[in-house]
MIMIVO-514117 format. One record per atom (N, C-alpha, C, O, CB): residue number from 1; atom name; x, z, y. Coordinates in nm, 2 decimals. Glycine has a CB too. Example, Ala and Ser with C-alpha at 12.3 -4.5 7.8 and 13.67 -1.06 7.14 Angstrom:
2
- resi / name / X / Z / Y
- 1 / N / 1.32 / 0.78 / -0.57 .
- 1 / CA / 1.23 / 0.78 / -0.45 .
- 1 / C / 1.32 / 0.78 / -0.33 .
- 1 / O / 1.42 / 0.85 / -0.33 .
- 1 / CB / 1.13 / 0.90 / -0.45 .
- 2 / N / 1.28 / 0.71 / -0.22 .
- 2 / CA / 1.37 / 0.71 / -0.11 .
- 2 / C / 1.29 / 0.79 / 0.00 .
- 2 / O / 1.34 / 0.80 / 0.11 .
- 2 / CB / 1.41 / 0.57 / -0.06 .
This chain:
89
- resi / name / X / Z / Y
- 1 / N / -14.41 / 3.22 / 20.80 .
- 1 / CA / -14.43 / 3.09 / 20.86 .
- 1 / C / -14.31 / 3.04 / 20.93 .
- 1 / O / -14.27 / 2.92 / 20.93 .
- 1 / CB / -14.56 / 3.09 / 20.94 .
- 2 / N / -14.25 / 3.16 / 21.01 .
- 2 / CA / -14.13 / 3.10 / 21.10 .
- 2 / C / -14.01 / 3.05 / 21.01 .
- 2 / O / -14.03 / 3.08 / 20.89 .
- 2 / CB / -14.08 / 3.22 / 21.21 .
- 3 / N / -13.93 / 3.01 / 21.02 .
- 3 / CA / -13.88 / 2.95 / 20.91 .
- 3 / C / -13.83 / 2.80 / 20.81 .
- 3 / O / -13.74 / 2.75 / 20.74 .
- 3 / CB / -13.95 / 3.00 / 20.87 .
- 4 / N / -13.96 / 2.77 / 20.88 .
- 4 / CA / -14.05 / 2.61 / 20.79 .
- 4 / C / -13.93 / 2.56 / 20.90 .
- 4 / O / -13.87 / 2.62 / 20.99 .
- 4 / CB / -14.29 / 2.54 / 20.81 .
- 5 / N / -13.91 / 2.41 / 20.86 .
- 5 / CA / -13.84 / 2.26 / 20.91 .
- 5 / C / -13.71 / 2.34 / 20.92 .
- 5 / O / -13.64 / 2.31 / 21.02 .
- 5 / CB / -13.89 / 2.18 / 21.08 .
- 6 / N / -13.67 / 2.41 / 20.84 .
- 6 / CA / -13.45 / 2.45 / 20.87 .
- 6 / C / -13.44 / 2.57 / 20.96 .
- 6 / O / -13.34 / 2.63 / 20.98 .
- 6 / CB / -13.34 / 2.29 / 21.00 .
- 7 / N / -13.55 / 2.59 / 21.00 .
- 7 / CA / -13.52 / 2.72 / 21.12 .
- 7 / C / -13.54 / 2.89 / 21.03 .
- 7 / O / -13.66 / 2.92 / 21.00 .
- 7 / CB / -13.68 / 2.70 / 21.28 .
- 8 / N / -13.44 / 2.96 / 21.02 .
- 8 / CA / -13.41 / 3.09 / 20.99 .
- 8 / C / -13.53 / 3.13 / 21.07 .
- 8 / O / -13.58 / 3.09 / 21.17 .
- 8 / CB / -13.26 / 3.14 / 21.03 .
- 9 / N / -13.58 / 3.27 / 20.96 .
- 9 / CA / -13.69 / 3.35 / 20.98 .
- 9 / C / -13.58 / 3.42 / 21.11 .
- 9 / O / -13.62 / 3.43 / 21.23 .
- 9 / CB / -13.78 / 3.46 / 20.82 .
- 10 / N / -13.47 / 3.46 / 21.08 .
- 10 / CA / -13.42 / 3.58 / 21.17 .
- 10 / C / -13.40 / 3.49 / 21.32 .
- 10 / O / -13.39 / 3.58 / 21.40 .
- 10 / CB / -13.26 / 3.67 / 21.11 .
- 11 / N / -13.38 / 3.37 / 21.37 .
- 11 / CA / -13.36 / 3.36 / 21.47 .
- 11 / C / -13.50 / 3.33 / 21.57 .
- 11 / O / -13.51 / 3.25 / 21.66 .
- 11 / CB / -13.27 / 3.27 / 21.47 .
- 12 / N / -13.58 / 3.42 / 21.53 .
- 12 / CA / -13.73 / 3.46 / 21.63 .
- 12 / C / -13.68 / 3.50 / 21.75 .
- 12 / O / -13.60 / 3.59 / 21.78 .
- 12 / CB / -13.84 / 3.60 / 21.57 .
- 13 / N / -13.74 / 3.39 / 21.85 .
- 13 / CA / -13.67 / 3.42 / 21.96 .
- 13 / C / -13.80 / 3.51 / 22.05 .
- 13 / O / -13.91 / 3.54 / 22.00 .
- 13 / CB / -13.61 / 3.27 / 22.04 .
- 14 / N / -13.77 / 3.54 / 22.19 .
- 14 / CA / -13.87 / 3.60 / 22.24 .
- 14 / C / -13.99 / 3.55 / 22.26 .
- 14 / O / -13.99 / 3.43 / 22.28 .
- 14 / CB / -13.85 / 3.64 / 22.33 .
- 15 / N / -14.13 / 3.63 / 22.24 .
- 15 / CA / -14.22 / 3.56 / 22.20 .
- 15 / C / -14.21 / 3.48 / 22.10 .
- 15 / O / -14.21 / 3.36 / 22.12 .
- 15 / CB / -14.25 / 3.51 / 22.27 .
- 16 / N / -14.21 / 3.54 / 21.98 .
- 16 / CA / -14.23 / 3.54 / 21.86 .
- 16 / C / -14.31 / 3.44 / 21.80 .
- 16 / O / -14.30 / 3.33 / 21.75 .
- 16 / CB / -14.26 / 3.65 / 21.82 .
- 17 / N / -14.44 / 3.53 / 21.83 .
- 17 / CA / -14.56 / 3.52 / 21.80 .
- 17 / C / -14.62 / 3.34 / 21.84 .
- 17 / O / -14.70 / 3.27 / 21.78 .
- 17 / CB / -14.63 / 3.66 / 21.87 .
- 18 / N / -14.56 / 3.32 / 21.96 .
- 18 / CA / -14.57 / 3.19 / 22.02 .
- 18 / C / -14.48 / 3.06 / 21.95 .
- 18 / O / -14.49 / 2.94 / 21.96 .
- 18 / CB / -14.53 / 3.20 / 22.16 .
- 19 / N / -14.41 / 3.13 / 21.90 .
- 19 / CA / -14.26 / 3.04 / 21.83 .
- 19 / C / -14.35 / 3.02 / 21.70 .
- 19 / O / -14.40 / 2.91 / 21.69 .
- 19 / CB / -14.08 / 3.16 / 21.80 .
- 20 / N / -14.38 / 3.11 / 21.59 .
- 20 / CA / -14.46 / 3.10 / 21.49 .
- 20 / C / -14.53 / 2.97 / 21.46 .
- 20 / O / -14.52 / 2.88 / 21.37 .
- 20 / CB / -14.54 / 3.19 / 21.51 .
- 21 / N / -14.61 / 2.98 / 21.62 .
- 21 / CA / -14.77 / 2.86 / 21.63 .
- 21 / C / -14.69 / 2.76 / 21.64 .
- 21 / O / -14.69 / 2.68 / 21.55 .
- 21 / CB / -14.89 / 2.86 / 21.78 .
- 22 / N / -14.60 / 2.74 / 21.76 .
- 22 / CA / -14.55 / 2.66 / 21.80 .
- 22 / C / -14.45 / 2.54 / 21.63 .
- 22 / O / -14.47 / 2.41 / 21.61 .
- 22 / CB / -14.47 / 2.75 / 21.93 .
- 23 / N / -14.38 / 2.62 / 21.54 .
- 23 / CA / -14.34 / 2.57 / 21.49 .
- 23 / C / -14.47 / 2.52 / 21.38 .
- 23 / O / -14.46 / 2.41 / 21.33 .
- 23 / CB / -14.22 / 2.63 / 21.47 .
- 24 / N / -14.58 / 2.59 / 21.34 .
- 24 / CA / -14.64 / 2.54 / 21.25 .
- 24 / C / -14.71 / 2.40 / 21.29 .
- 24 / O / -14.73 / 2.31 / 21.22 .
- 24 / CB / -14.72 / 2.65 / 21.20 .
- 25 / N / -14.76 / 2.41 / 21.43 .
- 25 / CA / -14.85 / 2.34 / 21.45 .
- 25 / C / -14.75 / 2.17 / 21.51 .
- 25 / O / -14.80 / 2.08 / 21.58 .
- 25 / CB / -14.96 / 2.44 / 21.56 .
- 26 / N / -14.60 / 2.18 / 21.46 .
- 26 / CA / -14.53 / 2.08 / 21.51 .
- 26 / C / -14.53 / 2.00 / 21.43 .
- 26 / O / -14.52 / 1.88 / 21.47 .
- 26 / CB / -14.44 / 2.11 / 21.54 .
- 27 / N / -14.53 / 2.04 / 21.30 .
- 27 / CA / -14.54 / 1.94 / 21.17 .
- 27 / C / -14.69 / 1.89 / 21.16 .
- 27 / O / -14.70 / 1.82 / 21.05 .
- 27 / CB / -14.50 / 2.03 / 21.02 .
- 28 / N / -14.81 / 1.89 / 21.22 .
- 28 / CA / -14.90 / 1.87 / 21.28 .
- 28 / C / -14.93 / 1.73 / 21.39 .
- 28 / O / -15.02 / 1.64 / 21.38 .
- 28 / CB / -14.90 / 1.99 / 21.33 .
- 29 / N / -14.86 / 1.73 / 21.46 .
- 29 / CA / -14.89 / 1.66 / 21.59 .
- 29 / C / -14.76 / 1.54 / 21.62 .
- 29 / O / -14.64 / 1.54 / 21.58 .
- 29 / CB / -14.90 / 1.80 / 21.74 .
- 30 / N / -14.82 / 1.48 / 21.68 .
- 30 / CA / -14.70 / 1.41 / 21.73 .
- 30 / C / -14.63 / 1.40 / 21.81 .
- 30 / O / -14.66 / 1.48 / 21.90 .
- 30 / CB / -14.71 / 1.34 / 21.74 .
- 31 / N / -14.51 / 1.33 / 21.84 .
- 31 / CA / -14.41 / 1.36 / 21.98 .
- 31 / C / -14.34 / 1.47 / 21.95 .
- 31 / O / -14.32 / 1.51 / 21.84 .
- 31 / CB / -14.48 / 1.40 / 22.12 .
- 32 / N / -14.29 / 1.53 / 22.05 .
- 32 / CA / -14.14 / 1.64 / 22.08 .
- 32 / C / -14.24 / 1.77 / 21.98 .
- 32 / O / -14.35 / 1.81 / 21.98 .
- 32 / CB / -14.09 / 1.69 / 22.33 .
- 33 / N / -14.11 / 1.78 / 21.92 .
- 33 / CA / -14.14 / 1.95 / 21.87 .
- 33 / C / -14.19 / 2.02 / 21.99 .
- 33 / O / -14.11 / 2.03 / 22.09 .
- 33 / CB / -14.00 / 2.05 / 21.80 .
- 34 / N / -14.28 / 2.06 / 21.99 .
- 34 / CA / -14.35 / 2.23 / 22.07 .
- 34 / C / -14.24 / 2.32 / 22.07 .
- 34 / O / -14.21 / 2.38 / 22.18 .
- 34 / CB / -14.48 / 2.33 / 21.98 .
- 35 / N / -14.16 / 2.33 / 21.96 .
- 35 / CA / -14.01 / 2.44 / 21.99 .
- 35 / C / -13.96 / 2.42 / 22.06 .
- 35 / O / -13.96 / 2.48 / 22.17 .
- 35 / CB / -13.89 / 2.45 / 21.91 .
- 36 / N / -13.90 / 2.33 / 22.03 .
- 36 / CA / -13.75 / 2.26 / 22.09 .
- 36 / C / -13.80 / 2.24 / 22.27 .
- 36 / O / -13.72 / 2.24 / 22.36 .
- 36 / CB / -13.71 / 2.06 / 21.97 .
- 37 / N / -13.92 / 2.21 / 22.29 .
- 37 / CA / -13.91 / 2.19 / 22.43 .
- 37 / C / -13.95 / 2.35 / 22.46 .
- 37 / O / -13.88 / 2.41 / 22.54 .
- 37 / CB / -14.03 / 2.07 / 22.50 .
- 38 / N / -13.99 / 2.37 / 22.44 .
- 38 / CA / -14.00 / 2.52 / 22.48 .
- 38 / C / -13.87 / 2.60 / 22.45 .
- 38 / O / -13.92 / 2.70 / 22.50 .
- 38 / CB / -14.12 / 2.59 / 22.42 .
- 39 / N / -13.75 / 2.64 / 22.41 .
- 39 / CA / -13.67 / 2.65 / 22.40 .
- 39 / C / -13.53 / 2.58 / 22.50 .
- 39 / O / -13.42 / 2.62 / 22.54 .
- 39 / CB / -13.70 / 2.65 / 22.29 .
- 40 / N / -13.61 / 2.42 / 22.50 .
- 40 / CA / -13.53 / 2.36 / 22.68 .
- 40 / C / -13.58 / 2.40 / 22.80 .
- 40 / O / -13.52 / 2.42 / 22.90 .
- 40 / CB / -13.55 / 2.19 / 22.71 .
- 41 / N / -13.71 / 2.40 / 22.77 .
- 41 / CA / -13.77 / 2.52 / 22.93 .
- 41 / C / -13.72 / 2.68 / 22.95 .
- 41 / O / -13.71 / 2.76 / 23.05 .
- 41 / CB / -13.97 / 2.55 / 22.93 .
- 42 / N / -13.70 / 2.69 / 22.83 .
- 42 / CA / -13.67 / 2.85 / 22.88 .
- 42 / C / -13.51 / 2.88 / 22.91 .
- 42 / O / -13.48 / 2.96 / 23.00 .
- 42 / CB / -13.71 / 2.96 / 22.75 .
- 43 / N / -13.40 / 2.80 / 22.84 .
- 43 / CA / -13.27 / 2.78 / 22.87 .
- 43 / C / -13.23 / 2.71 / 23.04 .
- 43 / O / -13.13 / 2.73 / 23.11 .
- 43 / CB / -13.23 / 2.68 / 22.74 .
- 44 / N / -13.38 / 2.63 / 23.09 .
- 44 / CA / -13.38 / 2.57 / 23.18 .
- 44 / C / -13.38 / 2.64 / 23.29 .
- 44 / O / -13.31 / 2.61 / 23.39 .
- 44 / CB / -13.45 / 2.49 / 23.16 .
- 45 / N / -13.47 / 2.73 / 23.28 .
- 45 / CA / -13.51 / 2.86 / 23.37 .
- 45 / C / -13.36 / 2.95 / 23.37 .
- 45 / O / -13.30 / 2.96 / 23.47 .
- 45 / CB / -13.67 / 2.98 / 23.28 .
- 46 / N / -13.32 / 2.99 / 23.26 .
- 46 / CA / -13.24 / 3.07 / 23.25 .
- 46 / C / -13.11 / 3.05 / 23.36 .
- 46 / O / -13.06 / 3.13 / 23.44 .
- 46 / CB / -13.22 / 3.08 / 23.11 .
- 47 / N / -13.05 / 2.85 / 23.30 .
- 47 / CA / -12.98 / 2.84 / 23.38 .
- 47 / C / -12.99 / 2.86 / 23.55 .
- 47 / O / -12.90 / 2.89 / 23.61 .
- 47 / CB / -12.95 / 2.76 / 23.35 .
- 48 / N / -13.10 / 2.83 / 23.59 .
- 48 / CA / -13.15 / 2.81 / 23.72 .
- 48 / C / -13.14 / 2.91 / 23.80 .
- 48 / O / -13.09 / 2.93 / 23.91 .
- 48 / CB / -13.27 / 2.78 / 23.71 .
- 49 / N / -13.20 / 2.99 / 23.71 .
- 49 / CA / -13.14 / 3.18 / 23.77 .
- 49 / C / -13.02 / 3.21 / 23.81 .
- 49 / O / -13.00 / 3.24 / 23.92 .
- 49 / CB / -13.14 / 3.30 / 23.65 .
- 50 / N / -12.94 / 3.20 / 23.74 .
- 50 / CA / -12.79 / 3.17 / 23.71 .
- 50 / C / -12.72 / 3.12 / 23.81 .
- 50 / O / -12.63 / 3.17 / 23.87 .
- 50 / CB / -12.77 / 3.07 / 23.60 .
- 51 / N / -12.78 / 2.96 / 23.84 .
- 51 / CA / -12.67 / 2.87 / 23.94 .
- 51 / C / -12.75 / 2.93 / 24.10 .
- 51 / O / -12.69 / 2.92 / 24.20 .
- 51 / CB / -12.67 / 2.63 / 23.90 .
- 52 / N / -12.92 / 2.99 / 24.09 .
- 52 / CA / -12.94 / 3.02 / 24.18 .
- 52 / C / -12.85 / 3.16 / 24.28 .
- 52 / O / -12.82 / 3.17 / 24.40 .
- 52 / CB / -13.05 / 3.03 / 24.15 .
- 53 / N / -12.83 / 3.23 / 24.16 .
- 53 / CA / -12.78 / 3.36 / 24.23 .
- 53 / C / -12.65 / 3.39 / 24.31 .
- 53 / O / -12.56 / 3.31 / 24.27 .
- 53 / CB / -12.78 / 3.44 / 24.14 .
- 54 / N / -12.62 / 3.45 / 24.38 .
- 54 / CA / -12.53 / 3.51 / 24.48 .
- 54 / C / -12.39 / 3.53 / 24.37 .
- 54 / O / -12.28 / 3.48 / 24.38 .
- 54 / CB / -12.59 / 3.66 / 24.55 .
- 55 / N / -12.44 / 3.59 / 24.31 .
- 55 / CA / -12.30 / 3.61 / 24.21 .
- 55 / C / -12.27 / 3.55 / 24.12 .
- 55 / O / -12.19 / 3.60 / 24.04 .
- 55 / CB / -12.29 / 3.71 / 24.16 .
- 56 / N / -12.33 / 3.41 / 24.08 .
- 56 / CA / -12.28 / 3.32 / 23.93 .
- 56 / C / -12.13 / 3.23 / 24.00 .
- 56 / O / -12.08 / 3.16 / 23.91 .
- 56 / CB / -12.46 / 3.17 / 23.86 .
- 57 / N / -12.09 / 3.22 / 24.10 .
- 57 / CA / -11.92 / 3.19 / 24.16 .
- 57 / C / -11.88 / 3.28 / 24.08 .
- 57 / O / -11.84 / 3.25 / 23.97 .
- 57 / CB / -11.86 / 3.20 / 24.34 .
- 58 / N / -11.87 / 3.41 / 24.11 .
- 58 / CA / -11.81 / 3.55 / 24.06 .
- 58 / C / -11.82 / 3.57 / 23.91 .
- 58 / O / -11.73 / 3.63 / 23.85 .
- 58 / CB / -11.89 / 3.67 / 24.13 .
- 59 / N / -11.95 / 3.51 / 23.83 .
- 59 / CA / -11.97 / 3.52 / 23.71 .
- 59 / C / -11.89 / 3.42 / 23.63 .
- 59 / O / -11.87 / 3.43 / 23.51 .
- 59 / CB / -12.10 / 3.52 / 23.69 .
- 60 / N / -11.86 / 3.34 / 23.70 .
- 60 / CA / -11.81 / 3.24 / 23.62 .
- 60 / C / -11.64 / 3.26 / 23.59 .
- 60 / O / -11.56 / 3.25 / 23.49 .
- 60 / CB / -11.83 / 3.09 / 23.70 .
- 61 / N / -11.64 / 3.31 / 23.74 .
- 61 / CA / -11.49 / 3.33 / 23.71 .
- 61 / C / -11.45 / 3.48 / 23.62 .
- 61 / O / -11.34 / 3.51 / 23.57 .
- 61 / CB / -11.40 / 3.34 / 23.88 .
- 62 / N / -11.53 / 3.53 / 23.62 .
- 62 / CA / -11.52 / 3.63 / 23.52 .
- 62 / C / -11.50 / 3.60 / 23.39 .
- 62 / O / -11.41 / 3.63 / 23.32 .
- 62 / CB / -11.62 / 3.69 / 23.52 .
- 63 / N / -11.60 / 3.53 / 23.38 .
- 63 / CA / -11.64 / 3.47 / 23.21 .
- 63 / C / -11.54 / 3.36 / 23.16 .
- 63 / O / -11.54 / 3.30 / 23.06 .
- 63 / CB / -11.79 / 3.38 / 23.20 .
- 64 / N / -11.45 / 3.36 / 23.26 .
- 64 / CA / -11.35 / 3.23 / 23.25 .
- 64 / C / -11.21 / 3.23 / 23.11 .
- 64 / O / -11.14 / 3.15 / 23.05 .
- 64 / CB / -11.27 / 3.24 / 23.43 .
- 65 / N / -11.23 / 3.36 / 23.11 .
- 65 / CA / -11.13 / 3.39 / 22.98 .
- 65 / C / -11.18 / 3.52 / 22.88 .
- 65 / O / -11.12 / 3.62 / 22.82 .
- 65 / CB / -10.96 / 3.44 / 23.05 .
- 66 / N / -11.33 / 3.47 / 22.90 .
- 66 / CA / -11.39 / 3.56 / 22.78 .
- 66 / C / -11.48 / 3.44 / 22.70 .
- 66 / O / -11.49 / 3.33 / 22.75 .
- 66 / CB / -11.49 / 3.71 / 22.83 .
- 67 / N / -11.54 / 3.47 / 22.57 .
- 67 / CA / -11.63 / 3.44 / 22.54 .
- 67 / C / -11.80 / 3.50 / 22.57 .
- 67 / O / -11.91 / 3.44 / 22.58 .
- 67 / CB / -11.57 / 3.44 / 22.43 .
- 68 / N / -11.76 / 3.65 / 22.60 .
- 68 / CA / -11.88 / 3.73 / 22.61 .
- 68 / C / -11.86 / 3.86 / 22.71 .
- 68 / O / -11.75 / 3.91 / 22.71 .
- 68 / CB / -11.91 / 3.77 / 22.47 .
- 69 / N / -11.94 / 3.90 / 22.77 .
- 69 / CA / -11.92 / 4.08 / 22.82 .
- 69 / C / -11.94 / 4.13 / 22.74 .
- 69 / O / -12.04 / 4.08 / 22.68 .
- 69 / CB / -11.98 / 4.15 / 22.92 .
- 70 / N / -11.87 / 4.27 / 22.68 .
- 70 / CA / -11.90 / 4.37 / 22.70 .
- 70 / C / -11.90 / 4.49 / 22.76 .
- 70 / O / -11.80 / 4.53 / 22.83 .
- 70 / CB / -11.91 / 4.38 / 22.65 .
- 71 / N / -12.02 / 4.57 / 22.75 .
- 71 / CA / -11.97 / 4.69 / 22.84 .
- 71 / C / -12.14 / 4.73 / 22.91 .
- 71 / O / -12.24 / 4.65 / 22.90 .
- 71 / CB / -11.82 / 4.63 / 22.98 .
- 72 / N / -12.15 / 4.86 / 23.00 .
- 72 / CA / -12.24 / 4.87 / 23.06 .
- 72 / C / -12.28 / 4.82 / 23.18 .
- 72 / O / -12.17 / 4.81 / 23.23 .
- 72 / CB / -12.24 / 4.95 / 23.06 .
- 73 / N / -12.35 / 4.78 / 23.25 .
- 73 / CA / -12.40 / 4.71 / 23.32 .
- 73 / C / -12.35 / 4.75 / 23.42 .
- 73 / O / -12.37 / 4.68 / 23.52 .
- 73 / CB / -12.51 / 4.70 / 23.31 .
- 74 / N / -12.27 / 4.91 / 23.46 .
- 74 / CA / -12.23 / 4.99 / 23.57 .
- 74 / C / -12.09 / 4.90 / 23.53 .
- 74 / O / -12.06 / 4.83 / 23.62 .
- 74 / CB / -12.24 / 5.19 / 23.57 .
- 75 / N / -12.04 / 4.89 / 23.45 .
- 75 / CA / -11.89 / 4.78 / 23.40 .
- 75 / C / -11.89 / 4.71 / 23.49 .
- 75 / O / -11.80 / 4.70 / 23.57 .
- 75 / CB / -11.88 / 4.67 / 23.26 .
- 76 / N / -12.04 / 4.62 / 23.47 .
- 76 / CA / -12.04 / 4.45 / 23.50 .
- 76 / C / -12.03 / 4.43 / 23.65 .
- 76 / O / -11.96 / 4.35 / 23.71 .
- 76 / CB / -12.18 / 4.36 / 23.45 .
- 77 / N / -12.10 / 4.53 / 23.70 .
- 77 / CA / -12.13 / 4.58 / 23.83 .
- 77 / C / -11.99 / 4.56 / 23.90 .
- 77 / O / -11.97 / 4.49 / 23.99 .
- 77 / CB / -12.18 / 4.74 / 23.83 .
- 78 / N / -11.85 / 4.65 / 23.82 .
- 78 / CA / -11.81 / 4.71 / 23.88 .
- 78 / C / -11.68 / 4.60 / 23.89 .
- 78 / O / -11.63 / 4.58 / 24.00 .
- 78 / CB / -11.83 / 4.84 / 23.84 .
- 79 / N / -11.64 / 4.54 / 23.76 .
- 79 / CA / -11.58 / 4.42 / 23.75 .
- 79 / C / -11.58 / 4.31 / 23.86 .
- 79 / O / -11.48 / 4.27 / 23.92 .
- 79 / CB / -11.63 / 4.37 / 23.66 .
- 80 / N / -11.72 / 4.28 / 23.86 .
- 80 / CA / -11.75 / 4.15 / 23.98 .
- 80 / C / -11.73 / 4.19 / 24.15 .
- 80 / O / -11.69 / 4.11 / 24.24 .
- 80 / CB / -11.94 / 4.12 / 23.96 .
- 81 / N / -11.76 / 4.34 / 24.15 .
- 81 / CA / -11.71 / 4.36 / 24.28 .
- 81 / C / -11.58 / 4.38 / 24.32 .
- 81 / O / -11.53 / 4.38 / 24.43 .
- 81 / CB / -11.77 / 4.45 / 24.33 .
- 82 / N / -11.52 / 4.41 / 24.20 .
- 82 / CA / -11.34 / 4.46 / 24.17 .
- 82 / C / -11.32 / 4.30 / 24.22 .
- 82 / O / -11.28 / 4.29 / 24.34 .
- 82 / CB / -11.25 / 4.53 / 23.95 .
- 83 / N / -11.35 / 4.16 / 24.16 .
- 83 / CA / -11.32 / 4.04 / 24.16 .
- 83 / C / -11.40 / 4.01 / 24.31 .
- 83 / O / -11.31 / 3.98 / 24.39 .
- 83 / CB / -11.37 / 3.95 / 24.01 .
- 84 / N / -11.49 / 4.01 / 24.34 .
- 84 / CA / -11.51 / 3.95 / 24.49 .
- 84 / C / -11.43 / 3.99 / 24.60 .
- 84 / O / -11.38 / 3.93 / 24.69 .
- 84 / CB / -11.65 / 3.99 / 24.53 .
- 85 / N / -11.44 / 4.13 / 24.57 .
- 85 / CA / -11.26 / 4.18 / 24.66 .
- 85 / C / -11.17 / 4.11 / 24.66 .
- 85 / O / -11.11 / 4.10 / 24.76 .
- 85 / CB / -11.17 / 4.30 / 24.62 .
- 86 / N / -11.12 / 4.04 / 24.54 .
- 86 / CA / -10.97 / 4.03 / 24.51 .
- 86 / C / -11.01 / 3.84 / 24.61 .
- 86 / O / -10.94 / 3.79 / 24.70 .
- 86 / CB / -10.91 / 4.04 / 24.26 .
- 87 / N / -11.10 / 3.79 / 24.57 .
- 87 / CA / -11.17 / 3.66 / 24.62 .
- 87 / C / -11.15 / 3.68 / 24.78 .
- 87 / O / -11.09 / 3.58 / 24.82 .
- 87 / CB / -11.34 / 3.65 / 24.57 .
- 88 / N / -11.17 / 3.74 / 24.85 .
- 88 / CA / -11.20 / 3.78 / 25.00 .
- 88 / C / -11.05 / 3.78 / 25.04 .
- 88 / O / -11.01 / 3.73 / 25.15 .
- 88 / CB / -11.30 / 3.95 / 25.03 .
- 89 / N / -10.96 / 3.84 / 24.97 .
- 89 / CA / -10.89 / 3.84 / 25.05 .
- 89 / C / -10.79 / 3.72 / 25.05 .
- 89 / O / -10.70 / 3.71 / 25.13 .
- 89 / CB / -10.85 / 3.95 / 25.04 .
């Protein structure tokens, strides 16, 4: 079912199962796709987290000449505090 209106079966985002309903029952009803706003609320949250926290100054400037992290999370850890040092002084 996921799939229908252009949307790839493989890009099932979390909560799947809600994404499914959501897209079938959009071709259904009227007004804003059920996806698509739910997919702006959750990006919405996400950022929020993000600009809320202690360390998204530090994340940014991290991310500033990457596209992506990788690495273990003891990395990311260890990166950001290597860079808040270097910031402090």
């Amino acid at each position: 079912m996921f799939g229908t209106g252009g949307r790839p079966a493989e890009s099932l985002p979390r909560m799947a199962d809600f994404a499914t309903w959501a897209v079938a029952a959009e071709t259904k009803l009227p007004g804003e796709s059920e996806f698509l706003a739910y997919d702006a609320n959750r990006k919405g949250s996400n950022e929020a987290a993000i600009e809320g926290s202690i360390l998204s100054g530090h994340w940014q400037v991290l991310m500033e000449s990457r596209n992506e992290w990788r690495g273990t999370a003891t990395e990311l850890r260890d990166a950001l505090e290597e860079l808040a040092e270097e910031r402090r002084r």
